[in-house]
VEXDREN-2710 file (C-alpha; in Angstrom, 1 decimal):
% VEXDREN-2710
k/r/px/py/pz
1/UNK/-0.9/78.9/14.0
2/UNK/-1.5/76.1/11.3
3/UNK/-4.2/77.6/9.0
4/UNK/-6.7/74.5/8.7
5/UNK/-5.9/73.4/5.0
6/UNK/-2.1/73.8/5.7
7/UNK/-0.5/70.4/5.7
8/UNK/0.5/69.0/9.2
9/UNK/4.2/69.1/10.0
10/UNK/6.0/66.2/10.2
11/UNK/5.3/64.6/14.1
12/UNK/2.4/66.2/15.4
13/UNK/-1.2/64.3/15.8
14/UNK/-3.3/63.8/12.9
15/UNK/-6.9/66.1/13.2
16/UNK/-8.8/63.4/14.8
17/UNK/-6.7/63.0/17.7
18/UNK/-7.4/64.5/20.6
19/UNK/-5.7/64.4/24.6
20/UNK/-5.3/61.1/25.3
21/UNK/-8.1/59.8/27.8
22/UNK/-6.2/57.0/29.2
23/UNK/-7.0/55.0/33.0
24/UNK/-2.9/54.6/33.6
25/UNK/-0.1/56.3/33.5
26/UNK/1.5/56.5/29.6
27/UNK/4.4/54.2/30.3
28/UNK/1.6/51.5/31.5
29/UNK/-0.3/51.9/28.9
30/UNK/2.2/52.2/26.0
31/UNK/3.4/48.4/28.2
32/UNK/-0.1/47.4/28.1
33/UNK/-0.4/48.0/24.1
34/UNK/3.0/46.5/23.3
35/UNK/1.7/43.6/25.0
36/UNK/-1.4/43.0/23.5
37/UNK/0.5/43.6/20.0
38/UNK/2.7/40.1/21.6
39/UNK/-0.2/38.5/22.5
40/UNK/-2.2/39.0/19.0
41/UNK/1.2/38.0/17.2
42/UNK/1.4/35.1/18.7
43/UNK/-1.9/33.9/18.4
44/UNK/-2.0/35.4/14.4
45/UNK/1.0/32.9/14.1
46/UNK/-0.5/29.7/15.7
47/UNK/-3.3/30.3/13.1
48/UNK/-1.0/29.9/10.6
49/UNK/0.7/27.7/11.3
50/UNK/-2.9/25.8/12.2
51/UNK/-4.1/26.1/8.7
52/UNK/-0.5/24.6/7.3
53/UNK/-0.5/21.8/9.9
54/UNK/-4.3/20.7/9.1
55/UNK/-3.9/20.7/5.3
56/UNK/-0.8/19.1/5.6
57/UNK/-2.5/16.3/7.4
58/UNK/-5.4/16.2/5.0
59/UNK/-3.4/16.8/1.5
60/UNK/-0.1/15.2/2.4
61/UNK/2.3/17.6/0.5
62/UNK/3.6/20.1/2.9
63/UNK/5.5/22.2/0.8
64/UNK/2.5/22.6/-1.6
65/UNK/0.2/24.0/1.9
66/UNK/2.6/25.9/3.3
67/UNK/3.3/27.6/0.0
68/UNK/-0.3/28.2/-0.3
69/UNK/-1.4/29.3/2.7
70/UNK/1.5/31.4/3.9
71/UNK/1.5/33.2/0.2
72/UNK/-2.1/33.6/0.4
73/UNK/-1.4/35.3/4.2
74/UNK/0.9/37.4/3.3
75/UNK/-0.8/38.7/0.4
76/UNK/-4.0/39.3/2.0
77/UNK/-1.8/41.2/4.9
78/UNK/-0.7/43.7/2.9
79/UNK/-3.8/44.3/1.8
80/UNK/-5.5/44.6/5.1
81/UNK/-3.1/46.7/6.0
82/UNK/-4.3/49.5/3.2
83/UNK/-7.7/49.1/4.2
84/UNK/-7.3/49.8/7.5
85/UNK/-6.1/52.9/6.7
86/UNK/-9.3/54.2/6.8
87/UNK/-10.6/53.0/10.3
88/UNK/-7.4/55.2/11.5
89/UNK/-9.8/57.9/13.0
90/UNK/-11.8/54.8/15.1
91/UNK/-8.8/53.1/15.3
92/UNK/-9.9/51.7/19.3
93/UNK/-13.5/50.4/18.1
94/UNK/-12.0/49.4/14.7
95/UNK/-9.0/47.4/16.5
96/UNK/-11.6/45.6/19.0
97/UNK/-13.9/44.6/16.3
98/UNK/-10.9/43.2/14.4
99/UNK/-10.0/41.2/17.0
100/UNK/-13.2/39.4/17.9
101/UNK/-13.7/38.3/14.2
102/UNK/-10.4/37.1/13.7
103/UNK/-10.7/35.4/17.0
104/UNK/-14.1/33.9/16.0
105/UNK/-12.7/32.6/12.6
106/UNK/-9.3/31.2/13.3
107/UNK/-10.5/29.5/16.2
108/UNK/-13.3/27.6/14.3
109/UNK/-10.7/27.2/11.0
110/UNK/-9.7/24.6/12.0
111/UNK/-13.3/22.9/12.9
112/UNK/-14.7/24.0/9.6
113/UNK/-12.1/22.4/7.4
114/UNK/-11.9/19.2/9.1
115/UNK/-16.0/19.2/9.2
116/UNK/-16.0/19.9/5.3
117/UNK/-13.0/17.5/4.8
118/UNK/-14.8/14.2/7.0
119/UNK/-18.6/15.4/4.9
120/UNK/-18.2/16.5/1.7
121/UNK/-15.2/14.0/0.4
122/UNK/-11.7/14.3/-1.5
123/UNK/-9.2/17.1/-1.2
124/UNK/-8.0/15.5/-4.7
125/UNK/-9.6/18.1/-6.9
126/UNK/-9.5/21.5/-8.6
127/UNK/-8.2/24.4/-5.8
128/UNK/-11.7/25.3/-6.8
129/UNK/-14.0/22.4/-5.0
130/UNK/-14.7/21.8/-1.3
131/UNK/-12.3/22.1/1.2
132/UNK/-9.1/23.3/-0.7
133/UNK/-11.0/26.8/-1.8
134/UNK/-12.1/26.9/2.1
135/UNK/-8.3/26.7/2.9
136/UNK/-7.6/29.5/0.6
137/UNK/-10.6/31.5/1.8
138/UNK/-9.5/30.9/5.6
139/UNK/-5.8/32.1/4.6
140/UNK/-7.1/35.5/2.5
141/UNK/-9.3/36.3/5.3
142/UNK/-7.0/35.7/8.6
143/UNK/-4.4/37.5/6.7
144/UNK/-6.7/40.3/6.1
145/UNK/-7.7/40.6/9.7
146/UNK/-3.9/40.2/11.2
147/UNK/-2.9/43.0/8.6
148/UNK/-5.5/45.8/9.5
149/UNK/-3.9/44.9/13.2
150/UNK/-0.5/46.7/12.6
151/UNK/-1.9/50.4/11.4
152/UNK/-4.6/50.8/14.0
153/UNK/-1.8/49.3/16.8
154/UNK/0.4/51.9/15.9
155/UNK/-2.5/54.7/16.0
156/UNK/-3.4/53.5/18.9
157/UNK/0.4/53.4/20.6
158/UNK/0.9/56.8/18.9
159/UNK/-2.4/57.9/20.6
160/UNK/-0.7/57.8/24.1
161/UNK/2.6/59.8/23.9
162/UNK/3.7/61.0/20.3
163/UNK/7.1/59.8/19.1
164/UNK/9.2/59.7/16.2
165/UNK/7.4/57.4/13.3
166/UNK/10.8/55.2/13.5
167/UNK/10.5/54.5/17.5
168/UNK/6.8/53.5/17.3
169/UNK/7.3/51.3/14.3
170/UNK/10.6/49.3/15.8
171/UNK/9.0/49.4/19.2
172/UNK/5.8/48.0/17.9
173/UNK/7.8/45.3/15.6
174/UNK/10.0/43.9/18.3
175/UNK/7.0/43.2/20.2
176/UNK/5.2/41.5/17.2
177/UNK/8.3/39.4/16.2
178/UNK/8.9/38.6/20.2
179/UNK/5.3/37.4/19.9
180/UNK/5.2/35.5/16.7
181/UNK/8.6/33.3/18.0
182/UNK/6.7/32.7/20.9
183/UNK/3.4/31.4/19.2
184/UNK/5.4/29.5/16.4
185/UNK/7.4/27.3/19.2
186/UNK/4.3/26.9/21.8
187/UNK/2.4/25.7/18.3
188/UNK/4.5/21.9/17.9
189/UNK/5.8/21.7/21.4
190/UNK/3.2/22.9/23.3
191/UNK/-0.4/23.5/21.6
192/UNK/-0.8/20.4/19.2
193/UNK/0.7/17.5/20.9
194/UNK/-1.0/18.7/24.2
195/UNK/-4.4/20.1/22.7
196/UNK/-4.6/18.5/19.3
197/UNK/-5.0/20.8/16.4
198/UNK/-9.0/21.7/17.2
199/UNK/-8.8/22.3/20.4
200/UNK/-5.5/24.2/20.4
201/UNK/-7.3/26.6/17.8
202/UNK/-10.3/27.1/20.0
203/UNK/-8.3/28.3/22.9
204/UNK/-6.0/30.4/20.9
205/UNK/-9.0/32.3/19.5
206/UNK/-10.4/32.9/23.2
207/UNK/-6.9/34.0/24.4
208/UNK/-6.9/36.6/21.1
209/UNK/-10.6/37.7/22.0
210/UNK/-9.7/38.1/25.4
211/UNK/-6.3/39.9/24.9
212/UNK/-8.1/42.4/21.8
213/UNK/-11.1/43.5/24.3
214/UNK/-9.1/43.7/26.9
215/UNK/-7.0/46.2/25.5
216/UNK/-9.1/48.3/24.0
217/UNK/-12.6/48.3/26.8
218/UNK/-10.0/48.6/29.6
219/UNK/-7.6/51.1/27.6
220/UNK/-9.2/53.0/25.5
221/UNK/-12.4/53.2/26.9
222/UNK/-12.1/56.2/27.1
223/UNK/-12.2/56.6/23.1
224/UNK/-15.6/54.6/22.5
225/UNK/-19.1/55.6/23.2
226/UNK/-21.7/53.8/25.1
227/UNK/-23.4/52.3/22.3
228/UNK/-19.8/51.5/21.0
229/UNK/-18.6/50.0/24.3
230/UNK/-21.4/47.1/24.7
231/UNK/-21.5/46.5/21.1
232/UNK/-17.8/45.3/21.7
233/UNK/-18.6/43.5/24.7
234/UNK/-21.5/42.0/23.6
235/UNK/-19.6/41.0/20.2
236/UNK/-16.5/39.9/22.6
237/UNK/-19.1/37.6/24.6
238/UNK/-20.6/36.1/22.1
239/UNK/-17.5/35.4/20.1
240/UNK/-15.9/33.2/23.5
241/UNK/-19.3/31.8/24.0
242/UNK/-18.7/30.2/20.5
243/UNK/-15.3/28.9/21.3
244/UNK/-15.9/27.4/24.6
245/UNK/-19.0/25.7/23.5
246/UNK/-17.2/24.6/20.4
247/UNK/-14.5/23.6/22.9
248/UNK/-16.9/21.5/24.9
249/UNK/-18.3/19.2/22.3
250/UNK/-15.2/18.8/20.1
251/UNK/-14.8/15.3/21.3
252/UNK/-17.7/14.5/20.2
253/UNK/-17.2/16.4/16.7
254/UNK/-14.4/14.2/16.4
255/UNK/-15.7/11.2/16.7
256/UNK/-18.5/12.1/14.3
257/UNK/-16.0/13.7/12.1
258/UNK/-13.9/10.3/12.5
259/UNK/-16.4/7.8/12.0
260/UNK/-17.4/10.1/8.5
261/UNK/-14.2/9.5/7.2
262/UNK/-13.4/5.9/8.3
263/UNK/-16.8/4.5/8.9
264/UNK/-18.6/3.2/12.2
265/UNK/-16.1/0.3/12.4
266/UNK/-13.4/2.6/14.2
267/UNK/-11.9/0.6/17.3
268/UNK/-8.8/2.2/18.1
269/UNK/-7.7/6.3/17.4
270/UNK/-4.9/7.6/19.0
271/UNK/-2.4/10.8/18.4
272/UNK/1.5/9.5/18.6
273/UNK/4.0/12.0/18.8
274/UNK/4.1/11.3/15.0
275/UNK/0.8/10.9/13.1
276/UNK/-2.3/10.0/14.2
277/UNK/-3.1/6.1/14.4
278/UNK/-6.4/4.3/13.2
279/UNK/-7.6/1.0/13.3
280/UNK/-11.0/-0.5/12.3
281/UNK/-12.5/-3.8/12.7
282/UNK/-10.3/-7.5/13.1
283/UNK/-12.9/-8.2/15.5
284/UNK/-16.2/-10.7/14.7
285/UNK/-14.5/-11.6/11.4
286/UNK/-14.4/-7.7/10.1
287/UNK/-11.0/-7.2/8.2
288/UNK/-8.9/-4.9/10.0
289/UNK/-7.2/-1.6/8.6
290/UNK/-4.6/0.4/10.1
291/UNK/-4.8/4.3/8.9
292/UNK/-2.0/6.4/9.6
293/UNK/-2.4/9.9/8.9
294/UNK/-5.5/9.1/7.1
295/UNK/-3.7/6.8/4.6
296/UNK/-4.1/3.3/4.3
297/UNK/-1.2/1.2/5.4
298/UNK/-3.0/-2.4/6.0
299/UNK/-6.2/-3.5/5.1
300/UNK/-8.6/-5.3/3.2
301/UNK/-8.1/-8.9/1.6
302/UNK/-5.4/-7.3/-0.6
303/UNK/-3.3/-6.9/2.5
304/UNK/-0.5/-10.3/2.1
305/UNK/-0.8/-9.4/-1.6
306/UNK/1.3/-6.0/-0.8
307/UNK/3.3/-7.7/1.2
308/UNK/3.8/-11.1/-0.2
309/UNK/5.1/-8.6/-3.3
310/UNK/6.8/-6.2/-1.4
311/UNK/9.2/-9.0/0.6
312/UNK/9.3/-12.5/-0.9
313/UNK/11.5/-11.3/-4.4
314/UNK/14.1/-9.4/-2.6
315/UNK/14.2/-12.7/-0.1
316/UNK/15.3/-15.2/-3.1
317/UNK/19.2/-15.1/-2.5
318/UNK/21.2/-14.9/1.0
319/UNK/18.8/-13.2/3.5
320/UNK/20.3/-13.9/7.1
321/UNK/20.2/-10.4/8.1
322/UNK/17.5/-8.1/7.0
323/UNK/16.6/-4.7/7.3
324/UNK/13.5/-3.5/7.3
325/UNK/12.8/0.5/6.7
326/UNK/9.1/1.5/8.5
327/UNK/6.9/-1.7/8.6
328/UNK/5.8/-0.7/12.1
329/UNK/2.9/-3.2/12.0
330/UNK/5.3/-6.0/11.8
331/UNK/3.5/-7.4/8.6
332/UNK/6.8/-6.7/6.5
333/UNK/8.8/-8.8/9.4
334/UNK/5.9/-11.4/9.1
335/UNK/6.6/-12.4/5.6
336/UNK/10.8/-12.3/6.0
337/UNK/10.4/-14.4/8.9
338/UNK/8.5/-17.2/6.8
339/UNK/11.9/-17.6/5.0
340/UNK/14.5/-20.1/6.8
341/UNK/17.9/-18.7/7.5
342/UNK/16.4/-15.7/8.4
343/UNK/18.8/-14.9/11.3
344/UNK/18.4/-11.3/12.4
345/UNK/16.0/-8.8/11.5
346/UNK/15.8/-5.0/12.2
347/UNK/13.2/-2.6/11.9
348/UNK/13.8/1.1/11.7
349/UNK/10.5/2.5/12.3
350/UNK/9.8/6.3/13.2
351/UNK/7.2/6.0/15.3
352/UNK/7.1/4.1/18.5
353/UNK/3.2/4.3/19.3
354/UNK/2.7/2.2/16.1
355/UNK/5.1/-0.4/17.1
356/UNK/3.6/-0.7/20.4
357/UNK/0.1/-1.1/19.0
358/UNK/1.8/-4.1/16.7
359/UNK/2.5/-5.7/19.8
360/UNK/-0.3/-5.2/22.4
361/UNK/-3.2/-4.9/20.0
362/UNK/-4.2/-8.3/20.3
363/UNK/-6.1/-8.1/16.3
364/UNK/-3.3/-6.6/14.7
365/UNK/-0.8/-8.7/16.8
366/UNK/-2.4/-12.1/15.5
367/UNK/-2.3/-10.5/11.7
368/UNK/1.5/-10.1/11.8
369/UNK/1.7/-13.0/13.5
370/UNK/3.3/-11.9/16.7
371/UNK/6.5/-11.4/15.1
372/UNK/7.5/-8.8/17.5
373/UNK/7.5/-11.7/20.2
374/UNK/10.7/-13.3/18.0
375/UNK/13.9/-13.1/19.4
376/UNK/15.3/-12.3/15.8
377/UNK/13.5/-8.7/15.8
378/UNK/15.2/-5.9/16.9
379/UNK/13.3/-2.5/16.8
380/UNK/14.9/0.2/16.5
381/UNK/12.8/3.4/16.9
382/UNK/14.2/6.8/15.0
383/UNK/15.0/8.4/11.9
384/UNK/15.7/5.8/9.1
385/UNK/18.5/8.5/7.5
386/UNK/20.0/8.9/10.3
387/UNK/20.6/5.0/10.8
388/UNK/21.9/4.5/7.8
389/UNK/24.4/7.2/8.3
390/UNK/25.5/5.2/11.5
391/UNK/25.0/1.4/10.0
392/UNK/28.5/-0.3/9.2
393/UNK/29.6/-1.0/5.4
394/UNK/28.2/-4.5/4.2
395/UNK/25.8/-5.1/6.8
396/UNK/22.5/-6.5/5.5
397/UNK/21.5/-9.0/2.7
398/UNK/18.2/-7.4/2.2
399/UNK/17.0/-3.9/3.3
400/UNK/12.7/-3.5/2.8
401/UNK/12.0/-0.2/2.3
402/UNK/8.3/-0.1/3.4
403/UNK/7.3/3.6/4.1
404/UNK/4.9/6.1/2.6
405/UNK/4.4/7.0/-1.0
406/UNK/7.0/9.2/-2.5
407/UNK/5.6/12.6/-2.5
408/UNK/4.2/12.8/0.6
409/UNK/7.0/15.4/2.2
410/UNK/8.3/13.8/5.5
411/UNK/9.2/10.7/3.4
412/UNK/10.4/12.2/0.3
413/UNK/14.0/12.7/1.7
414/UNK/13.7/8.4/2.4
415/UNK/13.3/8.5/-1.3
416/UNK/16.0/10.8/-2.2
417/UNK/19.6/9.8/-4.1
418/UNK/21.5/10.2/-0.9
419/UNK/19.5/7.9/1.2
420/UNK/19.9/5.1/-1.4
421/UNK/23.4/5.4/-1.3
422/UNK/23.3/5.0/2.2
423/UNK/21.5/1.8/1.4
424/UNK/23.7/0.5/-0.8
425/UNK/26.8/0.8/1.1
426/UNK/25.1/-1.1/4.0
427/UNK/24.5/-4.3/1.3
428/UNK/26.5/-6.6/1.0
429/UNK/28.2/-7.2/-2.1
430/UNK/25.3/-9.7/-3.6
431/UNK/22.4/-7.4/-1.8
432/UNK/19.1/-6.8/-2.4
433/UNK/16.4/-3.6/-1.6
434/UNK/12.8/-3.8/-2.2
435/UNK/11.1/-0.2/-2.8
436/UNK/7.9/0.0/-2.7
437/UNK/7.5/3.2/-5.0
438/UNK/3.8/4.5/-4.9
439/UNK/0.8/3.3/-7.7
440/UNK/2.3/3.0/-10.8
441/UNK/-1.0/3.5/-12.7
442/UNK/-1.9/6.6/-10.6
443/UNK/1.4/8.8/-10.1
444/UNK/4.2/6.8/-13.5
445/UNK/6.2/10.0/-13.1
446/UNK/6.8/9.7/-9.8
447/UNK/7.1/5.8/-9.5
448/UNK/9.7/6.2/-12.7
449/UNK/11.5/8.7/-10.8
450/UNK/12.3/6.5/-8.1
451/UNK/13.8/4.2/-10.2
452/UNK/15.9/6.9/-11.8
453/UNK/17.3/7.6/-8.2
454/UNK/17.8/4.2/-7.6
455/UNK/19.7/3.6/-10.5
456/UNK/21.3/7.0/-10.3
457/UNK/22.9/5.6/-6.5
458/UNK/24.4/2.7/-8.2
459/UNK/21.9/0.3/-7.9
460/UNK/20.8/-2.2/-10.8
461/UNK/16.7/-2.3/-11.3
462/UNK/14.0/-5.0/-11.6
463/UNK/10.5/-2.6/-11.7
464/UNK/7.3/-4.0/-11.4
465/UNK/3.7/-4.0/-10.3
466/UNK/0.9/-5.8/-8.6
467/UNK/-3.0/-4.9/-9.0
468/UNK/-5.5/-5.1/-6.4
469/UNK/-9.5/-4.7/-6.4
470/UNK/-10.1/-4.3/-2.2
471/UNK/-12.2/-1.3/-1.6
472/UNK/-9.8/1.0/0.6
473/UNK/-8.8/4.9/0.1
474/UNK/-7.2/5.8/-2.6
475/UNK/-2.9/5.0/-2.6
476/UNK/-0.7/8.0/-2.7
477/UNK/-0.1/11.2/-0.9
478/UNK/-3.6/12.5/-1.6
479/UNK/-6.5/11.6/1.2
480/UNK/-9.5/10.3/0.1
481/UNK/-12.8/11.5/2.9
482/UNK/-14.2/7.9/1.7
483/UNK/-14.2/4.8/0.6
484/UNK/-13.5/4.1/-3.1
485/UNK/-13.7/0.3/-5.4
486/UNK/-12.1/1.6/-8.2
487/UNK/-8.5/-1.0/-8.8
488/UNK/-5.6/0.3/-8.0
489/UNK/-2.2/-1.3/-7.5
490/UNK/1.2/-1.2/-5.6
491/UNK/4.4/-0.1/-7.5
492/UNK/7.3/-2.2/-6.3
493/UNK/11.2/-1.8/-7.6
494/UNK/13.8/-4.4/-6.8
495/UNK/17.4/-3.4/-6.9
496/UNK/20.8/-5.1/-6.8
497/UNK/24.0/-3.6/-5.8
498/UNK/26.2/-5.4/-8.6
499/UNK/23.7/-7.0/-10.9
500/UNK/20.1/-6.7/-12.0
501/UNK/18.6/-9.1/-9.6
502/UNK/15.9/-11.7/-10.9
503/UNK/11.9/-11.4/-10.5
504/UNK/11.2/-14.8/-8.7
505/UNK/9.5/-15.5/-5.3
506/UNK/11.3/-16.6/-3.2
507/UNK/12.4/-20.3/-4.2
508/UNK/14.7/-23.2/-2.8
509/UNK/14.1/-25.8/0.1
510/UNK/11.8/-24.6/3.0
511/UNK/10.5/-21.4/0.7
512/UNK/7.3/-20.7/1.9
513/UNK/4.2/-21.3/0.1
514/UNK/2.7/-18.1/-1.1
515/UNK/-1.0/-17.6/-1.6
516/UNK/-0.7/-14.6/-4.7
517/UNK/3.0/-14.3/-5.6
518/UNK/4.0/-16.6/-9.1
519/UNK/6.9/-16.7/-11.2
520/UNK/4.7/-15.9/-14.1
521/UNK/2.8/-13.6/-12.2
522/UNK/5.9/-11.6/-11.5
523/UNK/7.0/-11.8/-14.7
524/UNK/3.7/-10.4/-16.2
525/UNK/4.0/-7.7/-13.3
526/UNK/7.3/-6.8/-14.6
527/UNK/6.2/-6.1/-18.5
528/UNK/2.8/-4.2/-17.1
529/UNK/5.1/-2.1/-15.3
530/UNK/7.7/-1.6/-18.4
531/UNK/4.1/-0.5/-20.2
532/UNK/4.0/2.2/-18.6
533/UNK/7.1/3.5/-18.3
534/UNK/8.1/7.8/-18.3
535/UNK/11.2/8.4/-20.1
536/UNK/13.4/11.6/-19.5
537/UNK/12.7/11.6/-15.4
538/UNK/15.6/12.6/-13.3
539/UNK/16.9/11.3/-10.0
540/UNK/15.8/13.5/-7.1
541/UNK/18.0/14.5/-4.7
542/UNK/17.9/16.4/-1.0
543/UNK/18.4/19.4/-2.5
544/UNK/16.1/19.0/-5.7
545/UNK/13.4/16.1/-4.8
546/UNK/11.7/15.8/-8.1
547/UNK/8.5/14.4/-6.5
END
């Protein structure tokens, strides 16, 4: 007989356990408890991988988020993880109030960071202000929550038939991992493009309330008293009332979250396999503006400036066959198409849904001036990389590179020393690329670096700059949450295969007249650029992007 301050040998039940009190059999019920622990990983993963997604969105640099959040997770796991610990001798009730406040706060994580996003403005400051010390405090205290999970789950699995501290821990692990691939693949090709990220949070947190009572007023009832019991269920209740109503007026959350962030004026939203699409106005003489991913793309009455400066210098030379990389809303294939001799011109663009809003949207049709209704333009809807890899040597005159700032992760490869080799293999020999290579004023390191990779391909560089004073949100892979009049400007940087190619318009018989693009102005563009150069940059590369 163990004398009571004798230590307990290795195996046998700690003092607070007593004869399991149990509805089923053990096998059911060490089932039932391996599949709540898949249920719970699965939904502790979508959370996760919620918080990345969202602030990805808002912030633009992936990497940055992910690193953030999941480091912040996995810190705040391990800590959970010791403090549970000491609800190991109401390891039932402790478990089932776990579960109903992780449920309640990573199903509304999602709503609160969008809400403080769209109300309280930019994501561009300290990690202390607004909505980027909310992401933080969301990713300390989910990870909290799903690491107290693991101790009292294995209490509780130990609780129904005693085995070997190895078993229980690889039993209860495959069923965690099991769970967690299953949430982490349901999350992109399931949850968000069916649900969008709100709702998709919502209903994970009622399925992880539902699965953590479940388990433990149906299992381990037995465990809890009265008082205990309807404090859970009430708490349990209460929690999915929350979600579902929540869940019922999101719609109308997001359209008062939507029309905080872009104004009243919003016309057309939609969610594309790719992004999310806005458009405002370009009806009763309001200027239209095309958002995508929260980012400006076209807008304003600075609009043709960008892309009278982005097109018309790479188009002074040969420029039968052009190629133009994004420029979804046709605006890019607008100005090339003013050009005679313009025989062919292909778009690469990644998302489709933009294209076909380009078309059929009968504002933004007339601003690009139908030019998807020429029989010259040949979409092409895919990976830009990947159709360079496939494009034939000496193909084009003139490639357009019109995507995203550099910086902004999905694009960064588009910006890498690879990809511009690709280009320059598909010019021909006399070739031209126009880059347009984020706000020099704003982000010089990064605009100087893409000339270094240019240059670094083999390509010969003409930098320069254009200014404009249209209100709009702010350039670059930061969102603004409003409207801003401060002057910013568009970095541009042409680039020649054999030669530095010359800063002109473009000139000869049948040049189109342009309404801000001078020879001067260019030239004065140029040395405002060369002002503000960054010296001792280095290209960036797939495997080292440097933006």
């Amino acid at each position: 007989m163990i004398e009571p301050h004798a230590p307990a040998p290795p195996g046998a039940p700690p003092p607070w356990a007593g004869p399991p009190r149990l509805p089923v059999r053990p096998g059911t019920g060490r089932f039932l408890v391996l599949l709540g622990v898949f249920v719970c990983a699965a939904c502790g993963l979508v959370y996760e991988l919620e918080l990345v997604a969202l602030a990805s969105y808002l912030v633009g640099d992936s990497v940055t988020q992910a690193s953030v959040v999941l480091s912040c997770m996995v810190f705040a796991m391990g800590i959970g993880s010791l403090v549970a610990k000491r609800l190991r001798p109401l390891a039932a009730a402790g478990f089932g109030a776990i579960e109903a406040v992780l449920a309640l706060v990573g199903g509304c994580s999602a709503l609160a960071l969008y809400a403080v996003f769209a109300w309280t403005g930019d994501w561009g400051g300290m990690w202390a202000d607004g909505p980027r010390a909310l992401l933080v405090a969301f990713s300390l205290t989910i990870g909290l929550l799903i690491g107290a999970e693991v101790p009292l789950l294995m209490e509780l699995i130990q609780r129904i038939r005693r085995q070997d501290a190895g078993g229980a821990v690889a039993d209860l692990f495959a069923a965690d991992y099991v769970g967690a691939l299953v949430g982490g693949l349901a999350f992109p090709f399931l949850l968000l493009p069916l649900l969008g990220q709100l709702t998709s949070a919502l209903i994970t947190g009622a399925v992880n309330a539902v699965a953590g009572g479940a388990l433990v007023l149906g299992l381990f009832r037995g465990d809890l008293t009265r008082r205990t019991r309807w404090l859970l269920v009430i708490a349990n209740l209460t929690v999915l009332g929350l979600l579902a109503s929540a869940a019922v007026l999101v719609d109308d959350f997001e359209r008062a979250a939507r029309h905080a962030v872009y104004g009243r004026d919003v016309r057309v939203a939609v969610q594309t396999d790719v992004q999310e699409v806005v458009i405002t106005g370009g009806t009763h003489g309001r200027p239209l503006a095309l958002f995508l991913d929260g980012r400006l793309r076209v807008g304003g009455r600075d609009g043709r400036r960008y892309h009278e400066a982005l097109v018309h210098p790479a188009m002074s030379g040969e420029h039968s066959r052009v190629l133009i990389l994004g420029g979804g809303d046709g605006l890019a294939a607008r100005e090339v198409l003013r050009h005679p001799g313009v025989h062919r011109v292909d778009i690469v663009e990644a998302d489709a849904g933009v294209v076909r809003l380009a078309r059929r949207d009968p504002p933004l049709a007339r601003l690009n001036g139908h030019a998807y209704d020429d029989n010259r333009v040949h979409v092409m809807t895919g990976d830009a990389f990947r159709r360079l890899r496939a494009a034939p040597p000496a193909t084009y005159d003139v490639v357009i590179s019109d995507l995203p700032d550099p910086g902004i992760t999905a694009s960064t490869k588009l910006y890498s020393q690879e990809f511009y080799g690709l280009v320059r293999r598909a010019l021909t020999p006399h070739g031209r690329l126009a880059v347009h290579a984020g706000p020099v004023s704003a982000r010089p390191r990064v605009f100087w670096t893409v000339d270094a990779t240019l240059r670094a391909a083999g390509l010969r560089t003409a930098p320069y700059r254009v200014t404009g004073h249209d209100s709009g949100f702010t350039p670059g892979p930061d969102r603004s949450a409003g409207p801003t009049r401060t002057p910013h400007d568009w970095g541009f940087i042409l680039a020649g295969r054999g030669h530095r190619p010359a800063l002109r318009p473009g000139e000869g018989r049948g040049a189109p007249r342009l309404r801000t693009l001078t020879r001067e102005g260019l030239a004065a563009d140029a040395r405002a650029a060369e002002g503000m150069r960054v010296g001792g940059v280095g290209a960036s590369t797939l495997v080292h992007p440097r933006y």
